[in-house]
C-alpha positions, -999 to 999 in steps of 0.1 A, spaced: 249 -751 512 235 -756 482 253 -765 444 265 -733 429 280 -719 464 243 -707 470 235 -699 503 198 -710 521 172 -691 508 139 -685 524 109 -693 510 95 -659 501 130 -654 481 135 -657 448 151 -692 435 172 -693 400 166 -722 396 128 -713 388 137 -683 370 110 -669 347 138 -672 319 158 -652 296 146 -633 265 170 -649 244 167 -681 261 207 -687 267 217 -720 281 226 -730 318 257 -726 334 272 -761 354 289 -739 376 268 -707 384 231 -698 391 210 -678 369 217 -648 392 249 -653 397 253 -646 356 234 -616 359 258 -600 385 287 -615 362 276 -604 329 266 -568 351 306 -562 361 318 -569 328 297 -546 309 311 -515 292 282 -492 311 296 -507 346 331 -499 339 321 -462 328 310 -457 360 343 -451 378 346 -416 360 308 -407 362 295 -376 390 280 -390 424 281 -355 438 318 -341 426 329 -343 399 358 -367 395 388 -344 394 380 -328 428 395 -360 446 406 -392 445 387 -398 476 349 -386 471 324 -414 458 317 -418 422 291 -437 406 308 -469 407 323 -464 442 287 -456 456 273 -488 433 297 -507 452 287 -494 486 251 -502 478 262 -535 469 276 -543 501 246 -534 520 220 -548 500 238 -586 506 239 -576 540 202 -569 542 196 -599 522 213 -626 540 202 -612 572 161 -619 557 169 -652 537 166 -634 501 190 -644 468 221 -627 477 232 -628 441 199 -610 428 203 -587 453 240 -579 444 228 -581 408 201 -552 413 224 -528 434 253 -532 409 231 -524 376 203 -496 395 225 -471 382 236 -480 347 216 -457 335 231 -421 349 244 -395 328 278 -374 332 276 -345 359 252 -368 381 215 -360 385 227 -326 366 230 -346 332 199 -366 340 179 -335 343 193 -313 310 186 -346 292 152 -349 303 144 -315 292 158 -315 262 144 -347 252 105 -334 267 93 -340 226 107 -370 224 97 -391 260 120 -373 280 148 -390 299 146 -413 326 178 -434 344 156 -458 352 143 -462 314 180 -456 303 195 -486 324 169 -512 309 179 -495 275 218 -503 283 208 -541 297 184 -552 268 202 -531 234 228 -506 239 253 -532 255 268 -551 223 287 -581 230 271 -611 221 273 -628 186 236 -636 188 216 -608 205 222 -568 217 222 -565 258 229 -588 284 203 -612 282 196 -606 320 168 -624 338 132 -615 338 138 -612 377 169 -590 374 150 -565 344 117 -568 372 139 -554 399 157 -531 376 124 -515 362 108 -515 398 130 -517 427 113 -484 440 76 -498 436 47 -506 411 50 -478 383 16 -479 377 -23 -488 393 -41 -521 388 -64 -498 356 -29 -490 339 -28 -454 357 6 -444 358 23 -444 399 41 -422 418 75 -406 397 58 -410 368 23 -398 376 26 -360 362 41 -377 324 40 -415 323 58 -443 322 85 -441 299 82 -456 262 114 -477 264 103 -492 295 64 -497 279 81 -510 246 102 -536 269 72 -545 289 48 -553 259 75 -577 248 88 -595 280 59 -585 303 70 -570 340 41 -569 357 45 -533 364 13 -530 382 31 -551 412 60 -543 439 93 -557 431 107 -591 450 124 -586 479 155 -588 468 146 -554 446 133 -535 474 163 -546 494 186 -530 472 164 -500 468 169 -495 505 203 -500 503 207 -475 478 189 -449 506 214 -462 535 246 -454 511 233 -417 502 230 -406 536 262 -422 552 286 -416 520 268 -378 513 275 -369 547 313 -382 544 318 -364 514 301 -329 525 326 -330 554 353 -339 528 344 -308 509 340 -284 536 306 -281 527 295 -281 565 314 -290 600 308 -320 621 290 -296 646 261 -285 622 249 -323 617 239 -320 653 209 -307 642 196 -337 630 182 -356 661 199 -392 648 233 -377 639 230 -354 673 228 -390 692 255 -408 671 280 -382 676 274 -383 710 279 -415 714 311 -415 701 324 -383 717 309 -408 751 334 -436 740 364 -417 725 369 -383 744 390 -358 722 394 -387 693 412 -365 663 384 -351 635 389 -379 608 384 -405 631 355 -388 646 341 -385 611 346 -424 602 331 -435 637 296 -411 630 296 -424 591 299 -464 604 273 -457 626 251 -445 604 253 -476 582 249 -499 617 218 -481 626 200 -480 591 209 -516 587 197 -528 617 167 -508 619 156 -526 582 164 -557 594 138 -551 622 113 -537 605 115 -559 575 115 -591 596 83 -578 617 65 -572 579 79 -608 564 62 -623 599 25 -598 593 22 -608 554 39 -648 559 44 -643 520 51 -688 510 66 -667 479 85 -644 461 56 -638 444 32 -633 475 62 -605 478 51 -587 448 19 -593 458 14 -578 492 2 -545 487 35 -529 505 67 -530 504 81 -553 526 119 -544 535 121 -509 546 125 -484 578 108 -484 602 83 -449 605 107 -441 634 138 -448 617 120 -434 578 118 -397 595 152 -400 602 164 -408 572 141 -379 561 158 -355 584 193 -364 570 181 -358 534 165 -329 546 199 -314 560 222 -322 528 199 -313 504 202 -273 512 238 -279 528 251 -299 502 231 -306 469 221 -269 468 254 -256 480 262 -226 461 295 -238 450 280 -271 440 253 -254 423 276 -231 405 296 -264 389 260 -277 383 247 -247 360 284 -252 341 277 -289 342 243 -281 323 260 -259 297 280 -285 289 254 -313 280 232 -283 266 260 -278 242 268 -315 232 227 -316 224 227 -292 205 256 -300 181 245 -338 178 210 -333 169 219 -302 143 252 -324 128 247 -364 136 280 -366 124 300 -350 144 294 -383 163 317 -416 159 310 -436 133 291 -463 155 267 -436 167 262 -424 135 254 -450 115 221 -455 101 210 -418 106 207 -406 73 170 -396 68 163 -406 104 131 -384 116 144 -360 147 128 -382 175 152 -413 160 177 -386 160 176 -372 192 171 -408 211 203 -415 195 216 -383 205 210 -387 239 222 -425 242 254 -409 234 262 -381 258 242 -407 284 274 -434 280 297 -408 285 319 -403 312 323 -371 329 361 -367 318 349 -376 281 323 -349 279 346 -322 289 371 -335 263 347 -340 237 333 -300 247 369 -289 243 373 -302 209 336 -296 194 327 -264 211 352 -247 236 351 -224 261 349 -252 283 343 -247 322 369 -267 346 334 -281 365 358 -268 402 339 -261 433 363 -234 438 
């Protein structure tokens, strides 16, 4: 063990105790590693809290039991320590990364994200990603001496990047962001307190990126059936869920529906944790990275499925996204959902202050790109619950957002 209640660390992991360093430079803790703040500091944030009445799929009145954003961040959390200690990574940064990737999601899940991002195309768009540094480094007020959390350089790094380099070694924008650019917020934050965006993330990053993946497809699949979406019969047409729910139909004959559907959703995790493990151990042993930062340095990521075990996770995707995501009665509560941020834009940007006073402030005279950022940190904080009540009062003619 190591001081702090650290666990052993390999040597391509990342160590707090060599921490690039704050932005604000806060002083050590006797009792807690630099990560370890992080993930503390994370929890009690007003953005992480917010996310117990914010859209995974349904919308939170549907059921107590489907996933929200804070259940699913909580999920993710679990697997990316798992993943973690199983490869000799920081637990703590891991757990720090999968508690804040999602900070920055709207009401109405990917719904919100997506009217935002329209409606904000003349003024850099909308981005989670962008959104959740945003929350970390100024949004979040709590400190006497600085605005955000004062996170790590290694916990904003894995936060900007967990899914990969966001742009070439020649500045070229990568992947996601290709087609319009990186974000300003993130370009703003990175000319300041440099993330070396050209580069993968550390292992811990890409750890909880994956675990992010491994959570979709287990809890999507345990919510669709929830719904009524689709039967346990049709996910035989995905090869891995075929073999899965054979296997326990092998070792529990006639076992009653709900149990049948927690054996295939526990199986699901097993496998795609496993399978990582595997694969990530066989690419830690090919690149022998004596670093975390021979980890950001390899060319590839480093903790992922394996091609075998990638087309599967494929396949599932593949299945929910037309049985689930595109449902027609989830798309139906989608369009309404879209209306409903639509309508919040609108009114904001045309009368600033219809907003609280601590929104509002400091607008007079603002140009409309000042106006509509504000605009759109605003309806990005809120809650699902909070929009509709806020839509009630402001606008009305409010949809009830039921699948029906």
């Amino acid at each position: 063990m190591r001081s702090g209640g650290e666990r052993w660390r390999a040597p391509h992991a990342c160590d707090p105790g060599a921490s690039r360093g704050r932005q604000h430079g806060a002083s050590a803790s006797p009792t807690r590693s630099e990560f370890q703040r992080d993930r503390d500091r994370i929890i009690h944030s007003s953005a992480f809290r917010r996310l117990k009445h914010k859209t995974q799929v349904f919308v939170f009145h549907e059921g107590d039991h489907f996933r929200t954003r804070l259940t699913h961040t909580i999920e993710v959390s679990q697997i990316a320590r798992a993943i973690a200690r199983s490869l000799g990574l920081d637990e703590d940064l891991a757990e720090a990364l999968a508690l804040s990737h999602d900070l920055g999601h709207t009401p109405f899940g990917h719904t919100g994200e997506d009217a935002l991002d329209d409606l904000m195309a003349a003024h850099g768009g909308f981005d989670h990603n962008a959104q959740a540094l945003r929350i970390v480094t100024r949004l979040e007020r709590r400190y006497a001496e600085h605005d955000g959390l004062d996170l790590t350089w290694e916990t904003l790094e894995g936060l900007v990047k967990h899914n990969g380099p966001l742009v070439d070694a020649d500045g070229r924008p990568q992947e996601r962001y290709a087609a319009h650019g990186v974000p300003g917020a993130i370009l703003e934050f990175d000319a300041e307190f440099g993330l070396d965006l050209a580069t993968h993330a550390s292992g811990e990053a890409q750890a909880a990126a994956i675990a992010d993946d491994i959570a979709y497809d287990a809890h999507d699949i345990d919510d669709g059936l929830r719904a009524g979406l689709f039967r346990l019969e049709d996910l035989r047409a995905v090869p891995l869920l075929a073999d899965l729910l054979a296997e326990v139909d092998a070792r529990y004959p006639g076992l009653e529906t709900p149990r049948r559907i927690h054996e295939l959703v526990r199986r699901v995790i097993t496998r795609l944790v496993e399978d990582v493990i595997r694969e990530s151990e066989a690419r830690l042993a090919e690149a022998a990275p004596a670093s975390a930062e021979d980890v950001r340095r390899a060319g590839r990521t480093l903790v992922g499925f394996s091609p075998a075990m990638a087309e599967a996770d494929r396949a599932i995707k593949g299945y929910l996204y037309p049985n689930m995501y595109r449902h027609p009665k989830v798309k139906a509560v989608r369009t309404d959902a879209d209306r409903i941020v639509r309508d919040l834009f609108a009114r904001f940007t045309a009368e600033p202050d219809a907003m609280p006073e601590e929104w509002r402030t400091g607008l007079a005279g603002a140009d409309a790109g000042r106006i509509a950022r504000r605009v759109a940190d605003y309806i990005a904080g809120m809650t699902d619950g909070y929009a509709l009540g806020v839509h009630r009062r402001l606008i009305g003619d409010t949809p009830d957002l039921k699948l029906g």
